[in-house]
SEKOLLO-477547 format. One record per residue: x, y, z of N, C-alpha, C in turn; residue in three letters. Coordinates in steps of 0.02 Angstrom, whole numbers, plus 50000, padded with zeros to 5 digits. Layout:
% SEKOLLO-477547
X_Y_Z_X_Y_Z_X_Y_Z_ALA
...
% end
This chain:
% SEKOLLO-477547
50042_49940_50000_50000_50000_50000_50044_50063_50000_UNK
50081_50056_50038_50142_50111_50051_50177_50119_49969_UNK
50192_50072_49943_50237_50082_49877_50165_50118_49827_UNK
50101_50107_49822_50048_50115_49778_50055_50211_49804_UNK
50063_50202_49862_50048_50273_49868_50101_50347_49849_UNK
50163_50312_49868_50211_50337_49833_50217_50354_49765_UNK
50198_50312_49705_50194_50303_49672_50139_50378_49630_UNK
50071_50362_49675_50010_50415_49677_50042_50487_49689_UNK
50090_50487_49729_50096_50550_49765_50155_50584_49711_UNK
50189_50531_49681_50248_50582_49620_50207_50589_49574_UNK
50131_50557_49554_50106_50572_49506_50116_50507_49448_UNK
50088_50485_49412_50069_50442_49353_50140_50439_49298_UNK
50137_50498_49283_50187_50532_49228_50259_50534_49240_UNK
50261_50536_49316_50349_50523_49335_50355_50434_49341_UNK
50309_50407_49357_50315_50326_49362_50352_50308_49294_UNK
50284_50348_49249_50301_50292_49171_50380_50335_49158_UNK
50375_50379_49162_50482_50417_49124_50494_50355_49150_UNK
50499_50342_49222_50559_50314_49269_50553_50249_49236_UNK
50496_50206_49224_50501_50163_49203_50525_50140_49115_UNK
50499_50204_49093_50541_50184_49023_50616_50187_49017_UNK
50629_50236_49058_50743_50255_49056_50725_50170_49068_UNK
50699_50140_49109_50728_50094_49143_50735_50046_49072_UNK
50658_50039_49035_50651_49982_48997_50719_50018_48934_UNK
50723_50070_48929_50768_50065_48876_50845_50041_48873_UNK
50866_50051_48960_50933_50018_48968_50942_49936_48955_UNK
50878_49912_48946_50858_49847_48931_50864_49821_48878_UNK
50853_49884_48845_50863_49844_48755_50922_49843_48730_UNK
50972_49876_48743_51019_49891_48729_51065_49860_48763_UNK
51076_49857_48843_51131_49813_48873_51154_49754_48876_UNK
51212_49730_48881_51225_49667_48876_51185_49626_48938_UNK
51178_49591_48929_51147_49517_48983_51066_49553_48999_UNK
51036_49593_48996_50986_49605_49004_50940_49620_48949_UNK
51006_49628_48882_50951_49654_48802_50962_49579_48772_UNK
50970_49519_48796_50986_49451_48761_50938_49454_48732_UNK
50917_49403_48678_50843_49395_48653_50822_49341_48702_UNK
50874_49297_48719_50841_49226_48747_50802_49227_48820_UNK
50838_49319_48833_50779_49316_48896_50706_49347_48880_UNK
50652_49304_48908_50599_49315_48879_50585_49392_48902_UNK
50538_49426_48844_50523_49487_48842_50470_49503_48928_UNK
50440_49460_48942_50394_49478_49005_50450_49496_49057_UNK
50507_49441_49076_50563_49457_49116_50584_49542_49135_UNK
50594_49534_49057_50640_49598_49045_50582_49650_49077_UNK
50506_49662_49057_50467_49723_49059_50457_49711_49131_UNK
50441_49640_49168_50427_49641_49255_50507_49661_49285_UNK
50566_49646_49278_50610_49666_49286_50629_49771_49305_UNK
50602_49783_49239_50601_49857_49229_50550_49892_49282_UNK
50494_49858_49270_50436_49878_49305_50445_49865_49409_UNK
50460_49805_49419_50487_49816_49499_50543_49865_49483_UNK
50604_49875_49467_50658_49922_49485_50625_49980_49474_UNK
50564_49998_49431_50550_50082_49412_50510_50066_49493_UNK
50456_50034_49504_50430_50032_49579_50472_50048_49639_UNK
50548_50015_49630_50593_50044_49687_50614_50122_49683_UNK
50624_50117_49601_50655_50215_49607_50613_50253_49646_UNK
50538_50256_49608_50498_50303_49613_50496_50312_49696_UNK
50505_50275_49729_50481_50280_49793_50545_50278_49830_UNK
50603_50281_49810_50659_50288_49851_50696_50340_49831_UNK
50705_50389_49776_50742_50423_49761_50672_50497_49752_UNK
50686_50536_49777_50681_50600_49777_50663_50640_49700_UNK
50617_50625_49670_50589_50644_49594_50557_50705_49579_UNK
50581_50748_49555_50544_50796_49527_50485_50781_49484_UNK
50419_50822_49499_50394_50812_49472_50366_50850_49391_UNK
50347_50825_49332_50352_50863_49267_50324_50910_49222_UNK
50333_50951_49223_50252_50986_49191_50241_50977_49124_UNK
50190_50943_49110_50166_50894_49039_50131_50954_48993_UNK
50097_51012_49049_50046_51055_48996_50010_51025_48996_UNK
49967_50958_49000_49910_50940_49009_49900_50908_48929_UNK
49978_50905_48874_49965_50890_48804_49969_50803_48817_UNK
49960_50753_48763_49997_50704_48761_50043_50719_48716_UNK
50040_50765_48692_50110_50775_48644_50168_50788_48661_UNK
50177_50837_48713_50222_50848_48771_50251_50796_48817_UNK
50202_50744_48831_50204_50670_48860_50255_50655_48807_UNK
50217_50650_48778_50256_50570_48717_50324_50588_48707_UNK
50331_50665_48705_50414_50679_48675_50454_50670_48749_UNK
50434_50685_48810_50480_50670_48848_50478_50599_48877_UNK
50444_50568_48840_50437_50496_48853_50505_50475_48829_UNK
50487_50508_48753_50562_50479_48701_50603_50487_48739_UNK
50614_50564_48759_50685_50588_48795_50723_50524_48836_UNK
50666_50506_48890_50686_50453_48953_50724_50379_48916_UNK
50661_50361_48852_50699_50298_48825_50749_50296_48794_UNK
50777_50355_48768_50844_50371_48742_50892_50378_48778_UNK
50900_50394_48852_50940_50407_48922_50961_50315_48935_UNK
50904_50283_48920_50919_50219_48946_50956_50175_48871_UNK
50928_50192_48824_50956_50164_48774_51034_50202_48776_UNK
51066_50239_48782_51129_50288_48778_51159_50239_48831_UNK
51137_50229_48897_51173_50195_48944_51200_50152_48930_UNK
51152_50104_48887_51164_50048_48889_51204_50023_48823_UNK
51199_50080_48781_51236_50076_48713_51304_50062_48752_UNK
51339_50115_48774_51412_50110_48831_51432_50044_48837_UNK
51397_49996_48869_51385_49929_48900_51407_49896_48846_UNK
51356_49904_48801_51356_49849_48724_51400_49868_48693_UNK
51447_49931_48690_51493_49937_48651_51562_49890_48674_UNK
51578_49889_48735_51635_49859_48779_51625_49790_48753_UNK
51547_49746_48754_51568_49668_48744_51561_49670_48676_UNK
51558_49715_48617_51551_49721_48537_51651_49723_48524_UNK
51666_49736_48565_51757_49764_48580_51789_49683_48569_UNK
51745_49648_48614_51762_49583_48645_51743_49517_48578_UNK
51690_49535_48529_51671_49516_48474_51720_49521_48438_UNK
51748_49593_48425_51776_49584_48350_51861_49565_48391_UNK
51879_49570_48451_51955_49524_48456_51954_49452_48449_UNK
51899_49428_48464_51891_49359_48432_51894_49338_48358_UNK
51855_49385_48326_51848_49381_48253_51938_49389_48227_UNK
51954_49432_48261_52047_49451_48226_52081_49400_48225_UNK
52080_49349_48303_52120_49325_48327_52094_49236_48280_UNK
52014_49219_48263_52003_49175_48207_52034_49196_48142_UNK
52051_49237_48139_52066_49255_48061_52120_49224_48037_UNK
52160_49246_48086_52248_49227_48102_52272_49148_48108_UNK
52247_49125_48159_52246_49062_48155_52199_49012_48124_UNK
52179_49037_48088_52133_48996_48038_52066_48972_48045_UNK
52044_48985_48101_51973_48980_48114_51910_49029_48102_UNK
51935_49067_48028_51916_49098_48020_51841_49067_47961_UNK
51873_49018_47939_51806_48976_47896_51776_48936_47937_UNK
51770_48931_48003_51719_48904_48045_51695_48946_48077_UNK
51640_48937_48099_51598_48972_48135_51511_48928_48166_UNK
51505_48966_48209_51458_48932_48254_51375_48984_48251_UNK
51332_48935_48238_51258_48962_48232_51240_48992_48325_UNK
51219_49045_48315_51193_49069_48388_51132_49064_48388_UNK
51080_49038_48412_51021_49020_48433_50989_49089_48455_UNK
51007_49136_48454_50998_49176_48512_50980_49232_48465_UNK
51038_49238_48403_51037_49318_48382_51035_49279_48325_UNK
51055_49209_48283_51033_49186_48237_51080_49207_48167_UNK
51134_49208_48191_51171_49241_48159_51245_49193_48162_UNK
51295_49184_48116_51339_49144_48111_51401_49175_48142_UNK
51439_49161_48213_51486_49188_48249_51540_49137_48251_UNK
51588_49189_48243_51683_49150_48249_51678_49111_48319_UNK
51723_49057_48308_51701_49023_48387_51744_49041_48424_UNK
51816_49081_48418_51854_49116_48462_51803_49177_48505_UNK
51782_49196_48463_51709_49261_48467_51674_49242_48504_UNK
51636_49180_48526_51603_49145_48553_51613_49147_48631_UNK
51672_49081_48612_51704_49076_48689_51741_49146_48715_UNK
51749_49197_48708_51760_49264_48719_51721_49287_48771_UNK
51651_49284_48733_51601_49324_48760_51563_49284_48803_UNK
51561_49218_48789_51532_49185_48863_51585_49179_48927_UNK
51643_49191_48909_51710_49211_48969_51682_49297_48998_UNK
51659_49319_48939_51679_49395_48971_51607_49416_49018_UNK
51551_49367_48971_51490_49391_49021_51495_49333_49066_UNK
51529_49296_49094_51527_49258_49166_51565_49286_49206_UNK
51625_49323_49194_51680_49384_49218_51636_49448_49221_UNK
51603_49438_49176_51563_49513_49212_51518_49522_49261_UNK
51458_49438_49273_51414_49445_49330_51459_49440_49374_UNK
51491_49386_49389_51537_49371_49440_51569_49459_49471_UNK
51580_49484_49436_51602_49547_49466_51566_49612_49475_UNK
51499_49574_49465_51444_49625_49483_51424_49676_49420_UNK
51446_49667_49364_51453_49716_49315_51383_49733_49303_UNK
51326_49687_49328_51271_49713_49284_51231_49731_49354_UNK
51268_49713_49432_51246_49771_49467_51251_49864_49435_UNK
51321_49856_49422_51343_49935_49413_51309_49966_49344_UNK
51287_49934_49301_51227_49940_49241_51168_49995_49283_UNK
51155_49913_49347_51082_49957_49375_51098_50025_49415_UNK
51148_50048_49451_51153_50073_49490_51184_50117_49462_UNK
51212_50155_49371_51219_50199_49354_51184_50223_49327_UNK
51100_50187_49309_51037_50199_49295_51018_50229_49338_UNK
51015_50223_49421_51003_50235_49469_51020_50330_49471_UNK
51101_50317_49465_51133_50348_49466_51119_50406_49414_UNK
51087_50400_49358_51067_50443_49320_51032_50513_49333_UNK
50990_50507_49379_50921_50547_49391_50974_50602_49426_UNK
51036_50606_49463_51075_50641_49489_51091_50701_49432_UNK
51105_50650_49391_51135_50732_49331_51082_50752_49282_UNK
51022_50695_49269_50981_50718_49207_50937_50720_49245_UNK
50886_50753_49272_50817_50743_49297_50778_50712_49253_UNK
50736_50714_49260_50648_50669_49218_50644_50753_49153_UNK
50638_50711_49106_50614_50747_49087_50640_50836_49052_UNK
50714_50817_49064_50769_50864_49058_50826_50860_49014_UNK
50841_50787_48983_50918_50776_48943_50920_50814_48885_UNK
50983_50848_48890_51011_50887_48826_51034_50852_48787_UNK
51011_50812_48726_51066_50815_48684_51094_50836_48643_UNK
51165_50854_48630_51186_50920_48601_51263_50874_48574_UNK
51309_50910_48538_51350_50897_48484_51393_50844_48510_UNK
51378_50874_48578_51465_50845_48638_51450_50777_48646_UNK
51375_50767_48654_51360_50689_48672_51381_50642_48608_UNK
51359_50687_48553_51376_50641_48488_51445_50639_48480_UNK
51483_50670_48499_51565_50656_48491_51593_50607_48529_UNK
51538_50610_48590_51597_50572_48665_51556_50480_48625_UNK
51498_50485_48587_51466_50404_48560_51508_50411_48511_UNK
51528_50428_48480_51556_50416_48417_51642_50388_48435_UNK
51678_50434_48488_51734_50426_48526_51719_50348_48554_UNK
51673_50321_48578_51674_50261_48620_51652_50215_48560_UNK
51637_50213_48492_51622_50190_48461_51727_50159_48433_UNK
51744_50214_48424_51810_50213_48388_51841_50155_48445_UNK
51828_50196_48495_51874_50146_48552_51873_50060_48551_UNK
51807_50053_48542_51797_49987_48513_51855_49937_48463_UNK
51866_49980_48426_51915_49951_48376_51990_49944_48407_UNK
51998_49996_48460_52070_49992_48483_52069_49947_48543_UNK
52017_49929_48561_52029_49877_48642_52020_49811_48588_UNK
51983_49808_48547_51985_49743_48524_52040_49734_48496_UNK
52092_49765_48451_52147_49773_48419_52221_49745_48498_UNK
52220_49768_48549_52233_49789_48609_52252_49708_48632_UNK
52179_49680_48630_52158_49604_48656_52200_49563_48605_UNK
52171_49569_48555_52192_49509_48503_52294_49507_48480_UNK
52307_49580_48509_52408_49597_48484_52420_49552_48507_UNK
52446_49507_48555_52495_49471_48547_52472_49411_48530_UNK
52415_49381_48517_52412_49324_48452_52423_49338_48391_UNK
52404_49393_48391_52414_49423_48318_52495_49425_48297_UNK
52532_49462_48319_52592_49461_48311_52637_49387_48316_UNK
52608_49341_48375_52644_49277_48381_52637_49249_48304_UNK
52582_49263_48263_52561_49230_48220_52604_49254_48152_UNK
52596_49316_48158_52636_49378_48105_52712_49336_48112_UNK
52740_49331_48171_52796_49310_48183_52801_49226_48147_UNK
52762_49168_48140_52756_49122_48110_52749_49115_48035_UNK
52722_49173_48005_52713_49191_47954_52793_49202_47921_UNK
52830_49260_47926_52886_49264_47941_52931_49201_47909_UNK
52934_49181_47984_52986_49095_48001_52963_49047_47926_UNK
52906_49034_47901_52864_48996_47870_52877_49023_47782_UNK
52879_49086_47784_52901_49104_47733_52981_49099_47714_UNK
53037_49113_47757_53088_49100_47758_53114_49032_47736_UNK
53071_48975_47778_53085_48909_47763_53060_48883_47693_UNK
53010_48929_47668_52986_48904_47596_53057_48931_47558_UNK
53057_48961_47570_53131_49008_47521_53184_48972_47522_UNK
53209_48946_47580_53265_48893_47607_53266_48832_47580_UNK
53206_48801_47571_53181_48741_47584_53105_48723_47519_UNK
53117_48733_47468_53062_48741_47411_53050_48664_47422_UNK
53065_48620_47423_53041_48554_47429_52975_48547_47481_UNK
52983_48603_47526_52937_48583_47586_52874_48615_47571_UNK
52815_48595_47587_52730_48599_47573_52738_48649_47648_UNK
52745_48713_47646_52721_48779_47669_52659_48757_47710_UNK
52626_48747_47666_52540_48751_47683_52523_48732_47710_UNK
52542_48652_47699_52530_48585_47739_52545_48597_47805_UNK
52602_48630_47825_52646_48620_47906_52620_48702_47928_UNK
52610_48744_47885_52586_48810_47902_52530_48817_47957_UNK
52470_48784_47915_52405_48792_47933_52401_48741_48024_UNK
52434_48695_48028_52396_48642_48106_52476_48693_48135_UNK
52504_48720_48119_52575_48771_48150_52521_48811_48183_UNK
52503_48859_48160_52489_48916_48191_52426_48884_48217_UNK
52390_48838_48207_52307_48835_48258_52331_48794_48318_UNK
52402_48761_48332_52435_48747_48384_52461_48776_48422_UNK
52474_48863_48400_52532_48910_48440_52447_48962_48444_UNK
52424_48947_48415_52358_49015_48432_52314_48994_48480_UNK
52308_48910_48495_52255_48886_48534_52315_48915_48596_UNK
52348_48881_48602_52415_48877_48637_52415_48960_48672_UNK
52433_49015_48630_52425_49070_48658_52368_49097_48697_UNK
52292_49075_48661_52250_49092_48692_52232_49068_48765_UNK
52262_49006_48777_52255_48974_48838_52315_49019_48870_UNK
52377_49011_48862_52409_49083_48899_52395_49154_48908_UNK
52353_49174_48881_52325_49231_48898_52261_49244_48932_UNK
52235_49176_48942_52173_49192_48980_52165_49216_49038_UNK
52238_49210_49087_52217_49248_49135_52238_49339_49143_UNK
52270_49342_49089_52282_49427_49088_52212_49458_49052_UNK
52188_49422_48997_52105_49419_48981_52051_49424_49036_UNK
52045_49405_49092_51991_49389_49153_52013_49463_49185_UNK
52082_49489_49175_52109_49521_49213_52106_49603_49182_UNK
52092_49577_49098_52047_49659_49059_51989_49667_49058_UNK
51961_49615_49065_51881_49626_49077_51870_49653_49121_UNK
51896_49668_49209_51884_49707_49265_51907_49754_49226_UNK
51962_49763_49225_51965_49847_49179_51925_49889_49109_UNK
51903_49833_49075_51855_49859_49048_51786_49888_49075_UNK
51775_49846_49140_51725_49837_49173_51714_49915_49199_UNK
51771_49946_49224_51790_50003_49250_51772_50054_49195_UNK
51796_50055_49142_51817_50105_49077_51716_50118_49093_UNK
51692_50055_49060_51634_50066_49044_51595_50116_49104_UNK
51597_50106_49178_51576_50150_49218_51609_50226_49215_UNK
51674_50224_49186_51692_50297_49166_51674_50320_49113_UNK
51637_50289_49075_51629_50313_48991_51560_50336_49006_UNK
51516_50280_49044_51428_50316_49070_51428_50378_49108_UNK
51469_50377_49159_51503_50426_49194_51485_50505_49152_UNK
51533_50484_49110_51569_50566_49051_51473_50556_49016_UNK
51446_50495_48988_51394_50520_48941_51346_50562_48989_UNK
51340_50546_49042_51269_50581_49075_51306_50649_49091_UNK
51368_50657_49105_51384_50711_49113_51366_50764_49025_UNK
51371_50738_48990_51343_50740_48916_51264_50771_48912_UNK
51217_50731_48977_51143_50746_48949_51126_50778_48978_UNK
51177_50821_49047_51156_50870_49076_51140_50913_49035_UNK
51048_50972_49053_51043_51026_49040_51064_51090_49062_UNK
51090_51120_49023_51125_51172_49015_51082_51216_49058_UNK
51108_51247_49128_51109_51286_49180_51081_51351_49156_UNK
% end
């Protein structure tokens, strides 16, 4: 009764914002925008946490003008705050996608690939096992607590009903977009190079050695020194994912500082 009334007392119109930022960090974030989790999850999910905001955090309330037209656009506003959040999120394990894809290329597992049930779509299986390492490294370390609790954390710099977006935000998404390419680049260097380096040796010995089938000893060479590497690097891997884990709370950090309205 107590939560119904809370709820009554911020008014109708601050419930649903709070609850859409919420549903939009949903579509977009990793482990909570899966397809395989069913859609009711996701909206009862959104819907108890918007039930906790509204009644625990201190909400301004909005002046609508009495339009639904005025409604509907700052409706958008809210689902775009949550979709932006969570873009951040999805960009870090999209980082974690394409160092897999580099690191199949190289060692030759680049003509296999594995059907995902999920997104239905044909993925490198280095890519694979990547991202089911990086999202079990990420609950384990709470990562998709700090998802909720910079959602939380939101209403501090953007009120309901208030986000600017303006040039700076599109530079700092576009900046975390680029970044993508350099952490995955980052991940995959030293297979990459061990491999560059085999390449090398392999070419030398064809030159030396023209009798010898390159190809033949080339190809099970490097998917022996790449499996080989990847198992040596898994624990400095477990050990970038906390640091990615971090980046990403500094990158949400800088965007909301982004959707603040201008004073």
């Amino acid at each position: 009764m107590d939560i119904l009334t809370g709820i009554i007392s911020n008014g109708f119109e601050v419930f649903l914002m709070v609850f859409v930022r919420m549903t939009g960090l949903f579509v977009t974030a990793p482990i909570f925008g899966r397809r395989n989790l069913p859609t009711q999850v996701k909206i009862g999910f959104a819907f108890f946490n918007a039930v906790i905001l509204s009644n625990t955090i201190p909400l301004e309330k909005v002046e609508t003008g009495g339009g639904i037209l005025t409604l509907a656009v700052l409706v958008a506003k809210e689902f775009l705050v949550g979709v932006v959040i969570g873009y951040v999120a999805y960009m870090i394990f999209s980082s974690i996608y394409l160092a897999g894809q580099l690191i199949d290329m190289q060692i030759g597992f680049g003509i296999v690939s594995v059907l995902d049930p999920v997104s239905n779509i044909q993925l490198p299986v280095t890519s694979n096992f990547y991202y089911i390492l990086c999202m079990l490294v990420f609950m384990i370390i709470k990562g998709h607590h700090a998802l909720i609790k910079a959602l939380y954390d939101s209403y501090e710099f953007v009120p309901l009903g208030k986000a600017a977006f303006s040039d700076v935000l599109l530079g700092d998404v576009l900046k975390i977009f680029a970044n993508t390419f350099v952490i995955s680049f980052k991940i995959s260097a030293p297979i990459i190079a061990a491999i560059l380096i085999v390449d090398v040796a392999l070419g030398v010995i064809s030159k030396s050695i023209p009798q010898m089938n390159v190809f033949i000893v080339g190809m099970p060479l490097k998917l022996l020194i790449g499996i080989g590497l990847l198992i040596f690097t898994l624990p400095a891997f477990v050990s970038m994912i906390e640091n990615l884990t971090s980046l990403m709370s500094s990158d949400i950090l800088d965007i909301l500082k982004d959707l603040v309205p201008d004073k």
